[in-house]
C-alpha positions as CSV (number, residue, x, y, z in Angstrom):
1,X,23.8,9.3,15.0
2,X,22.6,5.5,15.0
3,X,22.9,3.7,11.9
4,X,19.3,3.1,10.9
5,X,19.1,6.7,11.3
6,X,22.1,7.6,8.9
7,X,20.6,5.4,6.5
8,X,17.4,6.9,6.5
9,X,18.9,10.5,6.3
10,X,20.7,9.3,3.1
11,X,18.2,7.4,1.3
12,X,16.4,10.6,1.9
13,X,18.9,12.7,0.1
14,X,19.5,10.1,-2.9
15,X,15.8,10.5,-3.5
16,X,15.5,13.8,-3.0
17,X,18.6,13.9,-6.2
18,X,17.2,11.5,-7.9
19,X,18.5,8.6,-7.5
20,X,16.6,5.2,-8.8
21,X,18.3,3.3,-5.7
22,X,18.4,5.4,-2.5
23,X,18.0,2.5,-0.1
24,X,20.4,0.2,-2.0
25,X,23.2,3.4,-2.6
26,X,23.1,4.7,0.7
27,X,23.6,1.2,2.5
28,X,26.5,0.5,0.4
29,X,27.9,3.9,0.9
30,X,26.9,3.3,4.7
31,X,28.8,-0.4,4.9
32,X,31.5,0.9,3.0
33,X,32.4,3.7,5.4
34,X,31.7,1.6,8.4
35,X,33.9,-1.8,6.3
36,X,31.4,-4.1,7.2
37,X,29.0,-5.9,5.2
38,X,25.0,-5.3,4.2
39,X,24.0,-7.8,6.7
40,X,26.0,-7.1,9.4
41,X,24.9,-3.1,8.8
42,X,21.2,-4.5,8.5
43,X,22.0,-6.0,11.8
44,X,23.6,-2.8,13.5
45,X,20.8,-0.7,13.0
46,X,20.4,0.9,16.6
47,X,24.7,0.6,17.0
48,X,26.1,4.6,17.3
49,X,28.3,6.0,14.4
50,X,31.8,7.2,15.2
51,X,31.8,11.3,13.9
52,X,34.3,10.6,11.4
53,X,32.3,7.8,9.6
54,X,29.1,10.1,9.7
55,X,31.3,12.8,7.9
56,X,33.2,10.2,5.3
57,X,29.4,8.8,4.8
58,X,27.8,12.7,4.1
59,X,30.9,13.2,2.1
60,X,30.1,10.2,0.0
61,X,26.2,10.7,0.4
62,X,26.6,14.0,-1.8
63,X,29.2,12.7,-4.4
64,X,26.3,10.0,-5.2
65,X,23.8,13.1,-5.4
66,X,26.0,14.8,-7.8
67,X,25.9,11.5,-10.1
68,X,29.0,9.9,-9.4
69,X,28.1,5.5,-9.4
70,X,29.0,3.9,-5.9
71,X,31.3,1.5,-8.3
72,X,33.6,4.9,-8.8
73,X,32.9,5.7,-5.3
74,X,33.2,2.6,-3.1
75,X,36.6,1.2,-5.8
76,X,34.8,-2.1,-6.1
77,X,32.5,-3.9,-8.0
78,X,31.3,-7.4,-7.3
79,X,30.7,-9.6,-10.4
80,X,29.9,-13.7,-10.8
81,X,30.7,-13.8,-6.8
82,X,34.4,-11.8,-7.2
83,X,35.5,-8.2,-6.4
84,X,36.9,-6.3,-8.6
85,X,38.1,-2.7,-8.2
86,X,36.8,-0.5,-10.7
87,X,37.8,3.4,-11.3
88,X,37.2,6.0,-13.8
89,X,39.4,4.4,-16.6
90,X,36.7,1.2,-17.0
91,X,33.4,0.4,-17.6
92,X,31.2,-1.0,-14.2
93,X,30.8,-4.5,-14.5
94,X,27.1,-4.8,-14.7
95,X,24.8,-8.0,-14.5
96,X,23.7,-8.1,-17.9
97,X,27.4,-8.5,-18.9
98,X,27.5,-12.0,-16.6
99,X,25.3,-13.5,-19.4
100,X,28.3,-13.4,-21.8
101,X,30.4,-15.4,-19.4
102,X,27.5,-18.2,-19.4
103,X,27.6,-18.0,-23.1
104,X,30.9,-18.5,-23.4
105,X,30.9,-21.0,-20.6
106,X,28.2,-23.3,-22.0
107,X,30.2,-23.1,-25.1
108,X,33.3,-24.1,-23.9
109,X,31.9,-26.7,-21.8
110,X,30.8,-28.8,-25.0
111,X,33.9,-28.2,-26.9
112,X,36.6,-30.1,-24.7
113,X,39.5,-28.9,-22.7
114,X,42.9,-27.1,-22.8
115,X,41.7,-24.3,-25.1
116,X,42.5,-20.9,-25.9
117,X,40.6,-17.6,-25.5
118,X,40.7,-14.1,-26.4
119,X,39.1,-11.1,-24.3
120,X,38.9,-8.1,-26.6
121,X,38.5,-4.6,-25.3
122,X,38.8,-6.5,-22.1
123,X,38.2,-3.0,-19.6
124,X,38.4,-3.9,-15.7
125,X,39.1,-8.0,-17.0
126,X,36.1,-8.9,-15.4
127,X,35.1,-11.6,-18.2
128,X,38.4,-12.6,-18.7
129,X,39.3,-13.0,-14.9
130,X,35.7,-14.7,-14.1
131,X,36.4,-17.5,-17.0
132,X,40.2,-18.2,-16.0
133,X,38.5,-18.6,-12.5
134,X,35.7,-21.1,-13.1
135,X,37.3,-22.7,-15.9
136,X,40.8,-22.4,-14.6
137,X,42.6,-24.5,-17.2
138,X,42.1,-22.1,-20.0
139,X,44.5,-20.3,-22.0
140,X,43.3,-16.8,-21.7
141,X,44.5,-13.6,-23.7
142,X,42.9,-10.3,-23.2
143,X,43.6,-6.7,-24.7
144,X,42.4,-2.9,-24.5
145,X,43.3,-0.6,-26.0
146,X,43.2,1.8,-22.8
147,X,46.5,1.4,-20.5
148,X,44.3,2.3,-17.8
149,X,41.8,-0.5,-18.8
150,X,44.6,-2.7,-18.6
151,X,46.2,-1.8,-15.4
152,X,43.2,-2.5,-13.5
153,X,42.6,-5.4,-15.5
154,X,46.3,-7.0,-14.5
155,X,45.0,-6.2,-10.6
156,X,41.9,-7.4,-10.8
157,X,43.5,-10.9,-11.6
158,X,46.1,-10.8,-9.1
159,X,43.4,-9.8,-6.6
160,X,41.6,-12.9,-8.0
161,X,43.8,-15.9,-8.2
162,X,42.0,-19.2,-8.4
163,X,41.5,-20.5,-5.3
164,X,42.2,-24.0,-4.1
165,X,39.1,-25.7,-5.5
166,X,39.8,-24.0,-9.0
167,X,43.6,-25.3,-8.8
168,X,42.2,-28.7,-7.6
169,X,40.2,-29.2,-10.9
170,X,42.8,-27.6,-12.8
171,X,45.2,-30.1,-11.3
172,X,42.6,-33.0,-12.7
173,X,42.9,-31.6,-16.4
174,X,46.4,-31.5,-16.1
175,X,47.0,-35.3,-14.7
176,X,44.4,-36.7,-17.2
177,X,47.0,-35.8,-20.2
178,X,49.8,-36.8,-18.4
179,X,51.2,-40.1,-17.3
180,X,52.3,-41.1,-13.7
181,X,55.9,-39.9,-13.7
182,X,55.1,-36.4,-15.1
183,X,52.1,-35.6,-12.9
184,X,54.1,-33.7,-10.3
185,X,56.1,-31.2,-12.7
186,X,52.5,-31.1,-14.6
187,X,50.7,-30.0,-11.8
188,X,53.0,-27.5,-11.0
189,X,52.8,-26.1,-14.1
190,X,49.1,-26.1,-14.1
191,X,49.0,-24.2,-10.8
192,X,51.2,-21.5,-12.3
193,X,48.7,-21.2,-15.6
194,X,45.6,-21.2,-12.7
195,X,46.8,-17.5,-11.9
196,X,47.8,-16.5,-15.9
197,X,46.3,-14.1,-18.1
198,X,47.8,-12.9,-20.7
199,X,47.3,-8.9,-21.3
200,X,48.4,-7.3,-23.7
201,X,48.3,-2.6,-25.0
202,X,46.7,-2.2,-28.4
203,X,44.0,-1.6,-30.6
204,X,41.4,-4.8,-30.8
205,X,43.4,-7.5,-32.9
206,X,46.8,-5.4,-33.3
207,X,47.6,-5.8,-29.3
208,X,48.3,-9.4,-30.1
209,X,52.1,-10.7,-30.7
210,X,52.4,-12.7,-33.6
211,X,53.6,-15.7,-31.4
212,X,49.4,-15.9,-30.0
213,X,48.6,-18.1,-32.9
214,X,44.7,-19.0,-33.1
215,X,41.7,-19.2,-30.8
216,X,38.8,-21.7,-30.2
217,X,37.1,-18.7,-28.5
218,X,36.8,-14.5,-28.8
219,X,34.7,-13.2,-26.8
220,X,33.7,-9.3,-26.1
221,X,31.8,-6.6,-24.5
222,X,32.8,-4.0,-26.9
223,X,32.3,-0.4,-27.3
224,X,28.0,-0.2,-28.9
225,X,26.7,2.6,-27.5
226,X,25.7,5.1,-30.7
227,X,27.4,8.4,-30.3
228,X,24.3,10.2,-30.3
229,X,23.2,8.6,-27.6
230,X,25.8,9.3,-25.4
231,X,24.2,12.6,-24.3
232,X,21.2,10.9,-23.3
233,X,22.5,8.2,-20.8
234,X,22.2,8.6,-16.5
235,X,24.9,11.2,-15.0
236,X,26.4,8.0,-13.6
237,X,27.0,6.5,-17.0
238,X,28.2,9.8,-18.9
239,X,31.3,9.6,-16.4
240,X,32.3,5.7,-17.5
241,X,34.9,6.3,-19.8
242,X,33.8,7.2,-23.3
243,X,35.9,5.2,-25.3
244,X,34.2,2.1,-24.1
245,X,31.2,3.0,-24.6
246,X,31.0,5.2,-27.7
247,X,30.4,2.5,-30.8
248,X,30.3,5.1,-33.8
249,X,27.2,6.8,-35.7
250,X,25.3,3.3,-35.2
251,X,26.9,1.6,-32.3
252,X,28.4,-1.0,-34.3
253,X,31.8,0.2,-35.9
254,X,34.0,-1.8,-33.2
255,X,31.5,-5.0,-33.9
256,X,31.8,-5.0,-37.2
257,X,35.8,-5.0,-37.1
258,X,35.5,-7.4,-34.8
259,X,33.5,-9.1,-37.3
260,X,35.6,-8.9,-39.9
261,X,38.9,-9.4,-38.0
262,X,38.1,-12.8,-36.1
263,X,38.1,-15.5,-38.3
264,X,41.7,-14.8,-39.7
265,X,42.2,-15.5,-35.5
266,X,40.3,-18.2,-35.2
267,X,40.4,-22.0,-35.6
268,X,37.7,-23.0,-38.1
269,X,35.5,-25.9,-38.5
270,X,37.5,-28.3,-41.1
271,X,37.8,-30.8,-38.6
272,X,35.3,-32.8,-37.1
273,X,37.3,-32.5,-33.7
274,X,35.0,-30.2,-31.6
275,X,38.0,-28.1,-30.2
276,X,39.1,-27.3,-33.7
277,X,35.9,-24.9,-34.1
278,X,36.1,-21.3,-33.2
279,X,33.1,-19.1,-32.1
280,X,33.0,-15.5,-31.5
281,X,31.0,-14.5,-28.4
282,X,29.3,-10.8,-28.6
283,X,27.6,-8.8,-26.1
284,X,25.3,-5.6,-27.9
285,X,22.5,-3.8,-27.7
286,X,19.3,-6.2,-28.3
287,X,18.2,-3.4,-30.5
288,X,21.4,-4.5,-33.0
289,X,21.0,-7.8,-33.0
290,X,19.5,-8.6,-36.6
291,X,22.3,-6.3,-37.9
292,X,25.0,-8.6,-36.4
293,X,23.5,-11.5,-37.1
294,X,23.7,-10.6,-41.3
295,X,27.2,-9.6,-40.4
296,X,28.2,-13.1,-38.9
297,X,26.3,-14.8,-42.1
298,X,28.4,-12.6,-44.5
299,X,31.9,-13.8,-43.1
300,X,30.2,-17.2,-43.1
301,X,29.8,-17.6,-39.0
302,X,27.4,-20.7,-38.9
303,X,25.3,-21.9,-36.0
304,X,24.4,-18.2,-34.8
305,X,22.4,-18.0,-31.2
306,X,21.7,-15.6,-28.8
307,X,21.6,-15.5,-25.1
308,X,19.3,-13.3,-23.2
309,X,19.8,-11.4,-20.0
310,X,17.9,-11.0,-16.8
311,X,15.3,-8.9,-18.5
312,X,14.6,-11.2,-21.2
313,X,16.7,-8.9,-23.8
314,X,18.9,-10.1,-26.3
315,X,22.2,-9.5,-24.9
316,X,24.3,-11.9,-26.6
317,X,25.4,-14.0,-29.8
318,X,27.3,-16.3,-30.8
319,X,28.4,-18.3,-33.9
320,X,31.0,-20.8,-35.1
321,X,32.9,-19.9,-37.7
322,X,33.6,-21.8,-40.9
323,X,36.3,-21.4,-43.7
């Protein structure tokens, strides 16, 4: 069998099942079999298929008919440019998800440098990893309270290390606060925080060790999902695992102790040093928005925004918090 000819076979059979994506699935399936990439399978379309590789891709063909994601699938996700392998004990990284890390970005980028953050319920680690990588000199913390979560989390950053253009720049933070004799020992020391994240096995807040101290950021992609709802969601998404996606009877009990929790862990706004400020960073449901945003008033969050994704939703909020 050639390969435009597998792919049309399979599209055929994801459509046939249902599938929203046939042509997208089954060429991902397809150049995941064959360990090349789109392009290059785009490219091969009139190259033969070994017989093994047609079976693996039937094989894999009829898992994605029975509802199984190609994430699960394939083992990897790709999210803001990295891979990350992804399995039944985490949530898919999705795009929407990306416009938390430019909201926490943007943030940090007018605050200063040198700063600590917190990833809560922090799944496959694809936030945390993807803002230790293009911001390379922060301080980052993350916790779930799956060990599963957080096993794939702690691989997903040792499969993503900051590369050499990350180290460079984290190099430049580290000379600018340190004077000529120092810069070597600095620099080594800021190469060994480049690859650094600090995980931690526990229940939001309570994962942390009492030696973490405070935070100019929290950011999270919590559980909001109303139970409910659960039942209704794609085949694909009922097997993501349910404890990060089941929020409570309104999708919002793991917000709201978030909520609640984050300013006693984070640095407020007494000082008129920028850095001193701490903002929580939330992704939700566009639909819960108003909700959260008379949560953050109540525990006097201040300067409340929110960040929509690639639809034009409401997919984010922040605020800065004030004692």
């Amino acid at each position: 069998m050639l390969v435009r000819e597998a792919m049309a076979q399979g599209s055929a059979d994801l459509k046939f099942a249902g599938i929203k994506s046939p042509n997208l699935d089954a060429s991902l399936l397809l150049a995941h079999v064959l360990n090349v990439s789109r392009e290059k399978l785009i490219a091969a379309g009139n190259e033969k298929i070994p017989l093994k590789a047609c079976a693996q891709f039937c094989e894999l063909i009829e898992r994605r008919c029975n509802g199984e994601c190609v994430a699960y699938i394939t083992g990897k996700k790709e999210f803001r440019g990295l891979e990350f392998t992804v399995n039944p004990s985490v949530l898919v990284p999705r795009p929407d998800t990306e416009t938390l890390v430019e909201a926490a970005l943007q943030i940090l980028s007018s605050v200063g440098n040198n700063l600590k953050v917190l990833d809560l319920c922090t799944g496959s680690g694809a936030v945390a990893i993807s803002l230790k990588h293009e911001k390379p000199e922060l301080d980052v913390y993350a916790a779930d309270i799956s060990l599963g979560a957080l096993e794939t989390a702690k691989e997903n950053a040792k499969k993503n290390p900051c590369n050499e253009v990350s180290r460079a720049s984290c190099n430049e933070v580290s000379r600018a606060s340190c004077n000529e004799v120092s810069r070597a020992s600095c620099n080594e020391v800021s190469r060994a925080r480049c690859d650094i994240i600090n995980f931690y096995h526990g229940d939001l807040f309570e994962a942390l060790p009492s030696s973490a101290g405070l935070f100019n950021m929290i950011v999270s992609n919590p559980p909001y999902i109303p139970s409910n709802e659960i039942e209704t969601l794609s085949p694909e998404v009922k097997n993501e695992p349910r404890l990060a996606l089941d929020g409570g009877e309104t999708g919002l009990d793991i917000i709201k102790r978030i909520i609640e929790k984050a300013p006693q862990y984070l640095q407020n706004s007494g000082s008129s040093n920028e850095a001193s400020r701490g903002y929580l960073v939330l992704e939700a449901d566009p639909r819960q928005m108003e909700e959260i945003i008379l949560m953050l008033e109540k525990r006097r969050f201040y300067d409340i925004k929110l960040y929509k994704d690639l639809a034009g939703d409401n997919r984010v909020i922040s605020g800065r918090y004030e004692e």
